[in-house]
Structures are given as structure tokens and as C-alpha cells.
N, CA, C and O of each residue as an XYZ file, in Angstrom:
400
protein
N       7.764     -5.420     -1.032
C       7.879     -4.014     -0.716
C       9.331     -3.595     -0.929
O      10.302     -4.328     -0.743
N       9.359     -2.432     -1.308
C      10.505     -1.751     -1.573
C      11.172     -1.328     -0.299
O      10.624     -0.995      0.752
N      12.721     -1.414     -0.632
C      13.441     -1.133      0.679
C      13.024      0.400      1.243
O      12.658      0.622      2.397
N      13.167      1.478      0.104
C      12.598      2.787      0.418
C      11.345      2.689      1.421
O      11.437      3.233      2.521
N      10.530      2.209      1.165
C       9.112      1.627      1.641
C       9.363      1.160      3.119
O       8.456      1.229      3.948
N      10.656      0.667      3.444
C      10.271      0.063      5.021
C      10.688      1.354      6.054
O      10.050      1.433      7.104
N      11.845      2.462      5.752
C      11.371      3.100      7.113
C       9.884      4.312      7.387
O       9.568      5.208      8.170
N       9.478      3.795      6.499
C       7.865      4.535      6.234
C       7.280      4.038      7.238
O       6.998      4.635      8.277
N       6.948      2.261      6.821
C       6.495      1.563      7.150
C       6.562      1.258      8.878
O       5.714      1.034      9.743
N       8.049      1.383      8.849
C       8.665      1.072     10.098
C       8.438      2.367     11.493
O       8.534      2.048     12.678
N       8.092      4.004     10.957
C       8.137      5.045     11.757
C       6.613      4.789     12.187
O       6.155      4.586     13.311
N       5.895      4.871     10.797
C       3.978      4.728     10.618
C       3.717      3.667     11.984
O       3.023      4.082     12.912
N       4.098      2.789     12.016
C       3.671      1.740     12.598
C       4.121      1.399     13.908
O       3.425      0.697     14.641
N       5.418      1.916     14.315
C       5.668      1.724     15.817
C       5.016      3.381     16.435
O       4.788      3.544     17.633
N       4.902      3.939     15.912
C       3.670      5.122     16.401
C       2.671      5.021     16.302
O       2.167      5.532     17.302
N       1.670      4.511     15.438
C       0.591      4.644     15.736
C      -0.517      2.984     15.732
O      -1.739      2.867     15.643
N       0.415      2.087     15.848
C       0.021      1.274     16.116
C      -0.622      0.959     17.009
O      -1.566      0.190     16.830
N      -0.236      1.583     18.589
C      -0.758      1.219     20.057
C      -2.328      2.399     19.913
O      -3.278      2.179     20.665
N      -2.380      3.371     19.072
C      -3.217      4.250     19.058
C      -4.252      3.625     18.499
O      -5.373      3.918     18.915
N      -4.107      2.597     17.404
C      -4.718      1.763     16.383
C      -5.177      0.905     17.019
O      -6.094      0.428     16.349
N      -5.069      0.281     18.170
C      -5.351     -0.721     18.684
C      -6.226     -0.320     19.924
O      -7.311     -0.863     20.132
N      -5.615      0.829     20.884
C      -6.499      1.415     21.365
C      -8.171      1.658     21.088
O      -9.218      1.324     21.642
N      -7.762      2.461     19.866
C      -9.655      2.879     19.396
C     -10.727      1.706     18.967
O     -11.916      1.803     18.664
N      -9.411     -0.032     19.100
C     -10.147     -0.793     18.869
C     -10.511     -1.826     17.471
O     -11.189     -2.839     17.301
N      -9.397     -0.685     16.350
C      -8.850     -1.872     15.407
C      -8.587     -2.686     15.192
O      -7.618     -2.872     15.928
N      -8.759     -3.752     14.465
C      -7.612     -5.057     14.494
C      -6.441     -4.716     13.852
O      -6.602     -4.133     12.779
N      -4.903     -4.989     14.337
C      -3.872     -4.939     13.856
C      -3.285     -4.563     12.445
O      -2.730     -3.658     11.822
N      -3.893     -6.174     12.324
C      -3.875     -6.851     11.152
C      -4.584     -6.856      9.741
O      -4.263     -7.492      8.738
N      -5.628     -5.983      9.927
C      -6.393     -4.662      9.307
C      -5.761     -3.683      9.123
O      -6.142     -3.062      8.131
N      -4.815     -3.186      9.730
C      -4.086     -2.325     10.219
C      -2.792     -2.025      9.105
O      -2.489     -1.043      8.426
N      -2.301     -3.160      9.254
C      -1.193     -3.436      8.840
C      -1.371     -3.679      7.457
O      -0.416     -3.297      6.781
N      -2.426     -4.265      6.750
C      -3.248     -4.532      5.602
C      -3.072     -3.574      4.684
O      -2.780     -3.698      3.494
N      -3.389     -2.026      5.698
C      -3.957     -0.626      5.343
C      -2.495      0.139      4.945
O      -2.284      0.729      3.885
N      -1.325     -0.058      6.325
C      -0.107      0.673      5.952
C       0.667      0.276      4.771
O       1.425      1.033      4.164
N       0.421     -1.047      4.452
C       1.248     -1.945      3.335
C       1.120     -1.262      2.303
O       2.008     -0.833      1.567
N      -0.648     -1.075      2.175
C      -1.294     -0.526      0.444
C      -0.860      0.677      0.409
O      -0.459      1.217     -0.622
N      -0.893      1.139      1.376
C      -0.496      3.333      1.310
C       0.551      3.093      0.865
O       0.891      3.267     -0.305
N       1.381      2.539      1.990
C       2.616      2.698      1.010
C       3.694      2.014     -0.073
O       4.882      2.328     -0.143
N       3.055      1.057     -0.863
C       3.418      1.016     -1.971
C       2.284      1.831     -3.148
O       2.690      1.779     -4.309
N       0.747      2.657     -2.908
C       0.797      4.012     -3.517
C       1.903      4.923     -3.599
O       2.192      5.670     -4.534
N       2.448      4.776     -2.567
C       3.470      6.007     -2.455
C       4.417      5.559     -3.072
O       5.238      6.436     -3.341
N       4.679      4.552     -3.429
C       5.853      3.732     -4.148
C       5.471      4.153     -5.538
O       6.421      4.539     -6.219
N       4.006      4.166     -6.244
C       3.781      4.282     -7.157
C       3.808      5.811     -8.301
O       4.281      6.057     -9.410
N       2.934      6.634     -7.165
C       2.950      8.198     -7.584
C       3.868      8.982     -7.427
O       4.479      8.862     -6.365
N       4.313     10.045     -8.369
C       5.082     10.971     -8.357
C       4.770     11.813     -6.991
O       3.643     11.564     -6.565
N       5.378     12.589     -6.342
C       6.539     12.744     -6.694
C       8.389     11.480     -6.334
O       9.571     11.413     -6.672
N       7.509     10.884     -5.587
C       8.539      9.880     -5.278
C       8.417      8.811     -6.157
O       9.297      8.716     -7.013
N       7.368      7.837     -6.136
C       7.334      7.120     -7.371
C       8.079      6.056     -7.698
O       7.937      5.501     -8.787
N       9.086      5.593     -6.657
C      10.276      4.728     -7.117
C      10.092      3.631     -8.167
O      10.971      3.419     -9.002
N       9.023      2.975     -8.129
C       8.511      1.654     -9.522
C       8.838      2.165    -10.439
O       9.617      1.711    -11.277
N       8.078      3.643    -10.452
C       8.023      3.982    -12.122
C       9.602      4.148    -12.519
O       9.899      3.756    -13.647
N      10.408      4.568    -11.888
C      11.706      5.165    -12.417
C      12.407      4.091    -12.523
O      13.155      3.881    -13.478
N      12.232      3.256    -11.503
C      12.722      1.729    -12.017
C      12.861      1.124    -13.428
O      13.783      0.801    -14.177
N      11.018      1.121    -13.443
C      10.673      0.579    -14.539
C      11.413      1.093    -15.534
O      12.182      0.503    -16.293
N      11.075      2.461    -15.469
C      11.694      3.229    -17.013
C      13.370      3.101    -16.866
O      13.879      3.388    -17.949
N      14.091      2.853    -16.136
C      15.132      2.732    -16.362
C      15.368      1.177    -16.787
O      16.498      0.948    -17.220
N      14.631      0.273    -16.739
C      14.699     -1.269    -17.154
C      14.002     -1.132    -18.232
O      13.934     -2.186    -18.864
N      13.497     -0.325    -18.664
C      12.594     -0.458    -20.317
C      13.622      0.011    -21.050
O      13.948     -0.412    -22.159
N      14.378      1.288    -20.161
C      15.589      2.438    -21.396
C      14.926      3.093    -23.122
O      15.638      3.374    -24.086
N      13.452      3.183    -23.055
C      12.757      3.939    -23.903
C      11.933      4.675    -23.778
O      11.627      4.871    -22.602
N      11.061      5.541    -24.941
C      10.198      6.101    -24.368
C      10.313      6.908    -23.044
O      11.288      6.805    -22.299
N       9.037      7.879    -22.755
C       8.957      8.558    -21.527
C       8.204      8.656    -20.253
O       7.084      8.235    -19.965
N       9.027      9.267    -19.603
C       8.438      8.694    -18.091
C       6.722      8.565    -17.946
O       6.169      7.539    -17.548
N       6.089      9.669    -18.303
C       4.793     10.049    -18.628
C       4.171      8.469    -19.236
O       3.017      8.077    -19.064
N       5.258      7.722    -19.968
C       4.120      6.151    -20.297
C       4.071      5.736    -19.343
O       2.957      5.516    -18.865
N       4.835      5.536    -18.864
C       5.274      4.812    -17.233
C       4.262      4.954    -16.220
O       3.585      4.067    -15.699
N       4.255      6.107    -16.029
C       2.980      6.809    -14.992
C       1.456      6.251    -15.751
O       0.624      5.578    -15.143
N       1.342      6.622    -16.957
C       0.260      6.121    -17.867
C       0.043      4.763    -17.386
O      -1.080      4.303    -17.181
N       0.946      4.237    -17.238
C       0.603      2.599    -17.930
C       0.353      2.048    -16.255
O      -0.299      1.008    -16.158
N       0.785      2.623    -15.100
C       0.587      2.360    -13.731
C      -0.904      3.050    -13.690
O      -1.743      2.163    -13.533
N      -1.285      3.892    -13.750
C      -2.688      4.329    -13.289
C      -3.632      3.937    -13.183
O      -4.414      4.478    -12.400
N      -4.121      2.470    -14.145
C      -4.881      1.648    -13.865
C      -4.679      0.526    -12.544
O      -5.727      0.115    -12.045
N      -3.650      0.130    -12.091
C      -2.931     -0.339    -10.961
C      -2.985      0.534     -9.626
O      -3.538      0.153     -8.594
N      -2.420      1.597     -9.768
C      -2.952      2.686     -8.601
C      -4.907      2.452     -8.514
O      -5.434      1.850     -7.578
N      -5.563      2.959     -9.476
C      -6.976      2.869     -9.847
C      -7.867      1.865     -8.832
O      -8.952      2.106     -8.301
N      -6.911      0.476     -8.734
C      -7.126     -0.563     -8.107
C      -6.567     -0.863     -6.908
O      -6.660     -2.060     -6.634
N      -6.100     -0.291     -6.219
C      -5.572      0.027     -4.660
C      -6.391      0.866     -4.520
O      -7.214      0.609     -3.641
N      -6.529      1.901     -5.096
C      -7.467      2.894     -4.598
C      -8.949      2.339     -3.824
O      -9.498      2.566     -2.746
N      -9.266      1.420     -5.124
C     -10.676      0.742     -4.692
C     -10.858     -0.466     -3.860
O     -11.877     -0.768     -3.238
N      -9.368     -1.341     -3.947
C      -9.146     -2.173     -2.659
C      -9.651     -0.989     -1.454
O     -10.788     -1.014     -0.981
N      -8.600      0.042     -1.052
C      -8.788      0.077     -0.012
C     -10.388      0.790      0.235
O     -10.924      0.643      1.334
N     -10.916      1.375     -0.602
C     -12.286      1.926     -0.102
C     -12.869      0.670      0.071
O     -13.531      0.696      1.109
N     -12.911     -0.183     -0.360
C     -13.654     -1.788      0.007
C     -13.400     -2.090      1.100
O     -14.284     -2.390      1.902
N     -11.297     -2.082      1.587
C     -10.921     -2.657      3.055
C     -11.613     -1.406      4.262
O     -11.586     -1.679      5.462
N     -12.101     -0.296      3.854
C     -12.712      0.950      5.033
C     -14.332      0.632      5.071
O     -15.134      1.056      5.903
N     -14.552     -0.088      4.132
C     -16.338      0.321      4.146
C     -16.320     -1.410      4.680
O     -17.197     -1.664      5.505
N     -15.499     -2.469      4.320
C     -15.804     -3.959      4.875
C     -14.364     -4.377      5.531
O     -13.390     -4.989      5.092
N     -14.582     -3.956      6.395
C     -12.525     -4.606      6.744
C     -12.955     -6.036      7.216
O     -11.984     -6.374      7.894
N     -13.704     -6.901      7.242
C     -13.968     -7.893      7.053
C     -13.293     -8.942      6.246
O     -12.782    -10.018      6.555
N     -13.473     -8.170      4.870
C     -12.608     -8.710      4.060
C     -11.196     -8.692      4.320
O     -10.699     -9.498      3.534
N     -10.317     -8.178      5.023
C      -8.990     -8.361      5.444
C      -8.664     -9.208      6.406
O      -7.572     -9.739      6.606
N     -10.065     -9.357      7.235
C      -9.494    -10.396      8.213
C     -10.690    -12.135      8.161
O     -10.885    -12.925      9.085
N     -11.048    -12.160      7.235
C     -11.741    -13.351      6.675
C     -11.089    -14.570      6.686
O     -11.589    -15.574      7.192
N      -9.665    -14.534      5.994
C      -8.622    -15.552      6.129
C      -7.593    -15.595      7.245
O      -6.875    -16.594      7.211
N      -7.414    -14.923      8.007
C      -6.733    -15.279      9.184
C      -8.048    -15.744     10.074
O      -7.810    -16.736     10.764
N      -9.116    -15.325     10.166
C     -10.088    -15.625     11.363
C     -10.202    -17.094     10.963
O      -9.857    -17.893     11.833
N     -10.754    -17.739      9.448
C     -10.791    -18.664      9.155
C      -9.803    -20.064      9.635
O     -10.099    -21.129     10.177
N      -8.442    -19.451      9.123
C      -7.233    -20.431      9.651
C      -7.021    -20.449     11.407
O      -6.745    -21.478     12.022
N      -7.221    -19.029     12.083
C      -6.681    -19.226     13.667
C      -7.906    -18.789     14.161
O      -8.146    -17.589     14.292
N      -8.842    -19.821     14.498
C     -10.435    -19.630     14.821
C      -9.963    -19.054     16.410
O     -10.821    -18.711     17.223
């Protein structure tokens, strides 16, 4: 995760964590969920930080490939997380496994 990325991470989560846990979430599901949002947010304009990265480590071409060439990657977070909302199962499969 990107440094930009942690006081996101860091405001998101000491607020609404106890709320998250309250209604009965697991954490760690939880935490699963804030990670993916926000490296989306890492990804899409208007903030976007990867892409500008990137394009400044390529030094060609235009930003617009950049965004292009991520959208299939966004595409696939997208559908992680509708998978981690409809089975959050799958997020906590391997920790339940290792700390029975």
C-alpha cells in the first residue's frame, strides 16, 4: 500500500471499526474490505497515484494508456469485492483454517 493510502486507511478504520464490529462483522473481513477500497482509490482518477507513477516511470505516451491499461485490474477488485459481500467466507477461510 501506498503511503498516500495509510491516513485513509488509518481515519476509515479507527472510526468505524468499533461500529463494524458492533453490527457483528468480523474485523478481519473488515479490514480485507478497507485495504481493496483503498488501493481503488489509489487506482482511479481523480487521485490515481499508480497511474501517475507509472507514467512518470514509463516517460511516454499518455496518461489515458495508463488509465487504459489499469482498467482491467480495477475490473478485478471490483469483482473480488462483490464476491468478498455476497461470500465473506472467502476472506476468512485461511485465518479460520490456521487459528481454529
Amino acid at each position: 500500500m501506498f503511503i498516500e493510502a495509510l491516513p485513509m486507511v488509518v481515519l476509515t478504520v479507527t472510526v468505524l471499526a468499533p461500529i463494524v464490529e458492533g453490527l457483528g462483522y468480523d474485523l478481519i473481513w473488515y479490514g480485507i474490505i478497507v485495504v481493496l477500497v483503498s488501493e481503488m482509490a489509489m487506482l482511479t482518477p481523480p487521485i490515481g497515484m499508480i497511474c501517475y507513477v507509472i507514467q512518470g516511470l514509463r516517460g511516454r505516451g499518455s496518461l489515458n494508456d495508463v488509465f487504459i491499461g489499469v482498467a482491467p485490474f480495477f475490473l478485478a477488485i471490483v469483482i473480488l469485492l462483490a464476491l468478498l459481500f455476497i461470500f465473506p467466507d472467502l476472506a476468512l477461510w485461511l485465518p479460520r483454517v490456521l487459528f481454529p
